[in-house]
C-alpha distance (Angstrom), angle and dihedral (degrees) to the residues before:
residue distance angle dihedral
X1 . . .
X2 3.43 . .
X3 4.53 117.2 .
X4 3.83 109.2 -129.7
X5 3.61 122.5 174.6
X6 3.64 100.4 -136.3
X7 3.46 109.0 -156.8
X8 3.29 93.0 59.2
X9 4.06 83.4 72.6
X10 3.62 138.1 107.1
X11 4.06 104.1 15.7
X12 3.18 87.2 4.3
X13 4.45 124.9 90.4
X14 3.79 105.1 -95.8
X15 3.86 123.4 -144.3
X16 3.50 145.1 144.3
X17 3.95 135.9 -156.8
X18 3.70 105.8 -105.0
X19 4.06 107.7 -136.9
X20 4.40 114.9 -129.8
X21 4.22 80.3 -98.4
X22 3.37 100.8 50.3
X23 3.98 98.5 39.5
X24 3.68 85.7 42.6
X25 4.08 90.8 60.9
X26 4.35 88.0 39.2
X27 3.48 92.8 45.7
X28 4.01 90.8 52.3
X29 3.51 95.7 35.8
X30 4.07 87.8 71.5
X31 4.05 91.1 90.0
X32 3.81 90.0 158.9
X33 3.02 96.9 60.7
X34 4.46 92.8 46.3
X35 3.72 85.1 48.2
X36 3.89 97.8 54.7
X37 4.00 95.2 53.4
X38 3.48 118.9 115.4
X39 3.65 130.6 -146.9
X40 3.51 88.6 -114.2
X41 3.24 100.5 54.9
X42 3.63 106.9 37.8
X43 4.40 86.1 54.1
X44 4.09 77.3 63.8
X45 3.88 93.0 48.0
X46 3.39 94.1 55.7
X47 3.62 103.3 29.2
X48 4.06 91.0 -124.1
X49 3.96 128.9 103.0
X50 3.52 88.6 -147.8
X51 3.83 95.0 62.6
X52 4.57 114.1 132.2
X53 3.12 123.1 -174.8
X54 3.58 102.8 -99.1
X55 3.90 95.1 46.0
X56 4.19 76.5 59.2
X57 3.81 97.7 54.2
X58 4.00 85.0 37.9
X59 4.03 87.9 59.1
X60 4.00 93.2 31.0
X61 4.30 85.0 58.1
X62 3.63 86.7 57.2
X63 3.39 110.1 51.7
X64 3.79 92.4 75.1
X65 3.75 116.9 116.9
X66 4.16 138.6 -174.4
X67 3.78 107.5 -111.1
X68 4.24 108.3 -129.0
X69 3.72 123.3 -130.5
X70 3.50 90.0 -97.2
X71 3.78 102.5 50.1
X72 3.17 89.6 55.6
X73 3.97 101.8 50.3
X74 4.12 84.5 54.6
X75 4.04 83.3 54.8
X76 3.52 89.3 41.0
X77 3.64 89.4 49.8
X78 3.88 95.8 40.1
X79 3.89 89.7 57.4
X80 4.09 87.5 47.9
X81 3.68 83.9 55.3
X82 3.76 96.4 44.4
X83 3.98 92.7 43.7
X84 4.37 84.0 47.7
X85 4.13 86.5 58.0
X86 4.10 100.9 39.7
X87 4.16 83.6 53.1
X88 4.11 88.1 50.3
X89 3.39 91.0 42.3
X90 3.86 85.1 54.2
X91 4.32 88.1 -127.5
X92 3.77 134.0 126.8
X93 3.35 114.3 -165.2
X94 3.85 117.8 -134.8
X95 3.88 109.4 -119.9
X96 3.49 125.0 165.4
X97 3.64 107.2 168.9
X98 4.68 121.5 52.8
X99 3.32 105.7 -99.7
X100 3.90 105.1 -117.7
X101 4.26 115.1 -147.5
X102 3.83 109.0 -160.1
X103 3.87 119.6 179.3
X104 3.57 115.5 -132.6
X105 3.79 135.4 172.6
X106 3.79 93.7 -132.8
X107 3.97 99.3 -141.7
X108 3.73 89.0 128.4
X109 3.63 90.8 55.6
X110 3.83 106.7 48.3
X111 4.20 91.4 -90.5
X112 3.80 89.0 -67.1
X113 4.11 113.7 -178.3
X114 4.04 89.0 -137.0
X115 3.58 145.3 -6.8
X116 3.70 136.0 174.2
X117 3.62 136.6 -139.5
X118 4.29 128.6 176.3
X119 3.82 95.0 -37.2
X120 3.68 102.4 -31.0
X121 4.05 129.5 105.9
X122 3.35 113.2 -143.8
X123 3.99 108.0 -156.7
X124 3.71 126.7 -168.8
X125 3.87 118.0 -118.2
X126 3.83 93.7 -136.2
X127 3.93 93.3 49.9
X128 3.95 87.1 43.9
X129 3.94 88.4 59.8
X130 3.70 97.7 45.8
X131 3.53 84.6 54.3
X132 3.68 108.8 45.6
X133 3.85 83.9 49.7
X134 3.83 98.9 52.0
X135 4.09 86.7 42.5
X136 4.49 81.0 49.1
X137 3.78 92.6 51.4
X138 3.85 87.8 -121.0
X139 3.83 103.0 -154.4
X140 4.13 92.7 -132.2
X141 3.95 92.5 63.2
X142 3.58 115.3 72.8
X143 4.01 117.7 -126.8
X144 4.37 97.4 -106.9
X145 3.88 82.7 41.8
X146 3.80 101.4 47.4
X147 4.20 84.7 46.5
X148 3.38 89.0 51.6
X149 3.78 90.2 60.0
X150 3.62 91.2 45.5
X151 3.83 94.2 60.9
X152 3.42 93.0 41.4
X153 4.14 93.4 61.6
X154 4.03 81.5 48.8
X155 3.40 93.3 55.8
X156 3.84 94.4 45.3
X157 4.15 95.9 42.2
X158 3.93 89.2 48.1
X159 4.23 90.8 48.5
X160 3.92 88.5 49.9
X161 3.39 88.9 46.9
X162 3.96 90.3 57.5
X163 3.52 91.7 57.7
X164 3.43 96.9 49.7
X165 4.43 90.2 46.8
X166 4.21 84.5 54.1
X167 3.84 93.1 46.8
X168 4.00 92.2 45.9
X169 3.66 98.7 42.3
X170 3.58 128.0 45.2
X171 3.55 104.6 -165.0
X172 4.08 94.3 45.8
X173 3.84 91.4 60.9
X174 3.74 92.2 47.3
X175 4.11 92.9 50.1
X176 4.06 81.7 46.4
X177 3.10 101.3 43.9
X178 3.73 92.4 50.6
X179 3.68 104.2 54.2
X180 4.23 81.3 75.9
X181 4.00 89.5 48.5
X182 4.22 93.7 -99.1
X183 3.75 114.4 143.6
X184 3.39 120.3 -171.9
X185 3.49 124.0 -123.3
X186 4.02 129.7 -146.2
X187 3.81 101.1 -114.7
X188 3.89 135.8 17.9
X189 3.58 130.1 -81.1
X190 3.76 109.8 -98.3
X191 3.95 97.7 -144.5
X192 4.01 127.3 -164.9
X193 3.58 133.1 -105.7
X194 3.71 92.3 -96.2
X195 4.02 98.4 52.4
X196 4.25 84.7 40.0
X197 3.71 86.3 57.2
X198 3.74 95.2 45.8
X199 3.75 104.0 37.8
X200 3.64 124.9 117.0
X201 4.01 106.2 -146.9
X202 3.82 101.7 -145.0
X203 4.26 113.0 -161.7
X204 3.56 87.4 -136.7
X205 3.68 92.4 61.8
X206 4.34 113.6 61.8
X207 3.83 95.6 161.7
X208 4.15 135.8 46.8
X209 3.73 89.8 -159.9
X210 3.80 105.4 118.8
X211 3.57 133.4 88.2
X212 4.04 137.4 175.0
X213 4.03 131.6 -177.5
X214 3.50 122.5 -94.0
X215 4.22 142.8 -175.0
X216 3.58 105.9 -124.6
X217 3.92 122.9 165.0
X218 3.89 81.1 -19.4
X219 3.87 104.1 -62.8
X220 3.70 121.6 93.3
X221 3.76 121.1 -114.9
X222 3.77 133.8 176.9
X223 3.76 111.0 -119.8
X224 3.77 145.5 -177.0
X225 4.35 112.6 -136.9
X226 3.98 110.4 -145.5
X227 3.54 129.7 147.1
X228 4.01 130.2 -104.8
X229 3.68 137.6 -165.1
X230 3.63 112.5 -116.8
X231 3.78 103.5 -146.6
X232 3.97 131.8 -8.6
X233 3.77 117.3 -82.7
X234 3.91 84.7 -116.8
X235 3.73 88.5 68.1
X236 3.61 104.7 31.3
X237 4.17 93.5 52.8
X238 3.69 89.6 58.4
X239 3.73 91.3 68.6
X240 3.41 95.2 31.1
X241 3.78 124.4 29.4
X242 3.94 106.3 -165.8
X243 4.55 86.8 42.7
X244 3.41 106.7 167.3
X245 4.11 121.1 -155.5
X246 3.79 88.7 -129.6
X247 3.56 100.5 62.0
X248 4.27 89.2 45.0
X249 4.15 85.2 53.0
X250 3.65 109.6 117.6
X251 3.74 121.1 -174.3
X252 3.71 106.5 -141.8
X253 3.83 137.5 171.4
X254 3.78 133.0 -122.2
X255 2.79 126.2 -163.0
X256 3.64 120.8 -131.3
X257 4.12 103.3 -130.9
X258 3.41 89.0 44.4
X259 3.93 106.5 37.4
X260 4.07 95.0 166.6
X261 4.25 88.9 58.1
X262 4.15 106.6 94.9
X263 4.20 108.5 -153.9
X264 3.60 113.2 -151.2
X265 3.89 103.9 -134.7
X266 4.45 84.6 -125.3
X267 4.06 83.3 70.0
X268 4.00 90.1 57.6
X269 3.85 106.7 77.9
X270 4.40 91.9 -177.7
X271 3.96 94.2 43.6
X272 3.58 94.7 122.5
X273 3.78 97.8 32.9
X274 3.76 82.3 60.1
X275 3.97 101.3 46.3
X276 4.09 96.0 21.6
X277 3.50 128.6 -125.1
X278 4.13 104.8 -98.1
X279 3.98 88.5 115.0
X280 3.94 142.6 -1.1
X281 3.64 85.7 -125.9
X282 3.32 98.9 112.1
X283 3.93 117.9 129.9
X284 3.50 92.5 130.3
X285 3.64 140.3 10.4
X286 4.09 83.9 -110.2
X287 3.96 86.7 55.9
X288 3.50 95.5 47.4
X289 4.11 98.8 47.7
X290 3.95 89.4 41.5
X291 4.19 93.5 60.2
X292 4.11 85.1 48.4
X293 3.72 98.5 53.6
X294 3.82 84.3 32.2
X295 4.09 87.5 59.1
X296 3.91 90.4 43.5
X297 3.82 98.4 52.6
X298 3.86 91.7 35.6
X299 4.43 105.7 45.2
X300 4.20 95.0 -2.0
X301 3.61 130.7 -134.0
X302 4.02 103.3 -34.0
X303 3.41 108.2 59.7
X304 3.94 145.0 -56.4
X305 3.94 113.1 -71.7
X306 3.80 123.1 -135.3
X307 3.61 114.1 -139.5
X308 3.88 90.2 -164.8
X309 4.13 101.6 49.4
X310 3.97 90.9 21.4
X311 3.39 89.4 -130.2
X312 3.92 130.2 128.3
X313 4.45 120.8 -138.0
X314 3.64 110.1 -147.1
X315 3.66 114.5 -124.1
X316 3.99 115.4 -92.1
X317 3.88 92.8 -142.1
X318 3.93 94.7 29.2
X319 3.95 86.4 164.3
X320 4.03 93.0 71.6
X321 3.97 93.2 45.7
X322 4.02 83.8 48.6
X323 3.84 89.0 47.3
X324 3.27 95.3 48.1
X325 3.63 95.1 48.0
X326 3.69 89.5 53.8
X327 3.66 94.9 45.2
X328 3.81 97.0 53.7
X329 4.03 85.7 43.8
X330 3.92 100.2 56.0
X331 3.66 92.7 39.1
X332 4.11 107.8 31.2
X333 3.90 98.3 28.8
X334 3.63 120.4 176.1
X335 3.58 113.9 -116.6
């Protein structure tokens, strides 16, 4: 029977804690998403040259974990804290489907902290325990340290959440995805053999529909942003033995009418006047809009607080966190 926390019901952001079985027969149920690997890219997400794509699902299977009780009172406690903020931020967010939390151990997806696929969280085991034991007061962490932990879980529960709000509701990605300048299009991108090779298929990204304008070499061009693996793991481990795929992620543009051409971001001179400069995060358009609304749920619309120096940064691109706070009011208002 399945665990749901029901008070979190109604208005409130539904979930339950997945259990190994159940996120074992989600996590496998994502064929797509199998299917779409590339040799390339699975040799990075399992740090082996070697790697097929039934050694990945065989690793992917295993990485599924039983939450404890106390991982899942600092979830339980994150979402509190994430429900508190979308009901002072006067917003309620439109979900349609329970949010499902599955534990995983990430080794199929380069130790990752979170990921997202359909309506399921995918949260790693190692971030899980730094939590629970910052929530628990654990004696060895020190009290600015063990808050910094905590609001770095919110931060990563309210970006996954993001991702799963665009994937479940069609009209809240487009009014997202537009306050950068992205339209979205009717039907996938049908890229070459050269961006096919190169591409890095992110599980917080199911579509290749979206597009915005960009300067590049001085003409304007409409482009999708997705992220690409520089080199093979093969050739990157010889120079560097513990290579990890997310320091050899490039975000790149394509451009649309010519959807085998790769566009170093160097080339683009208004890249960042396009996606803002509130974080470097930017692999994809779904990347870049998910650490925004991630930074307005988790510190608000001033500025990111420290936890260390007590001290809070204003936002470089303050407009888009104001935008985004005024979009989500006028069409998702709390009542």
């Amino acid at each position: 029977m399945m665990e749901i926390n029901q008070k979190h019901m109604g208005y409130r952001i539904p979930y339950h804690f997945a259990s190994q079985e159940e996120g074992v027969r989600l996590k496998m149920g994502n064929t797509a998403y199998f299917e779409a690997q590339t040799p390339r890219e699975m040799a990075w997400k399992l740090e082996r040259p070697d790697a097929a794509s039934a050694y990945f699902k065989a690793v992917a299977e295993a990485q599924i974990r039983e939450f404890t009780p106390d991982e899942k009172k600092a979830v339980v406690a994150t979402m509190d804290f994430i429900e508190e903020r979308l009901s002072t931020l006067g917003i309620r967010l439109p979900f349609h489907e329970e949010i499902i939390f599955i534990k995983s151990d990430m080794k199929d997806e380069g130790r990752a902290a979170g990921y997202t696929q359909k309506n399921q969280i995918y949260l790693g085991s190692l971030c899980l325990e730094r939590t629970a034991r910052a929530f628990l007061k654990d004696p060895e962490y020190r009290a600015d340290y063990a808050e910094f932990r905590l609001f770095i879980f919110r931060e990563l529960v309210s970006h996954e959440l993001f991702h799963c709000l665009t994937r479940g509701d069609a009209s809240f990605r487009r009014r997202m995805y537009a306050l950068i300048g992205f339209s979205v299009e009717d039907q996938d991108i049908e890229f070459g053999p050269s961006v096919r090779e190169a591409i890095l298929h992110n599980p917080d990204v199911e579509r290749y529909d979206d597009s915005a304008e960009f300067t590049i070499r001085g003409q304007k061009r409409r482009c999708i942003l997705l992220a690409t693996l520089s080199q093979s793991y093969a050739e990157a481990v010889t120079e560097n033995c513990c290579a990890n795929f997310f320091d050899y992620a490039q975000a790149v543009l394509v451009p649309w009418d010519q959807p085998n051409t790769i566009i170093p971001l160097e080339d683009v001179t208004d890249f960042y006047d396009v996606v803002g400069r509130n974080t470097d995060y930017v692999l994809s358009s779904e990347e870049c809009l998910a650490e925004n609304f991630s930074a307005l749920i988790t510190y608000g619309t001033e500025g990111r607080y420290d936890s260390i120096d007590k001290t809070v940064t204003p936002y470089e691109t303050p407009q888009l966190i104001m935008d985004m706070h005024d979009t989500l009011r006028r069409y998702y208002r709390w009542e």
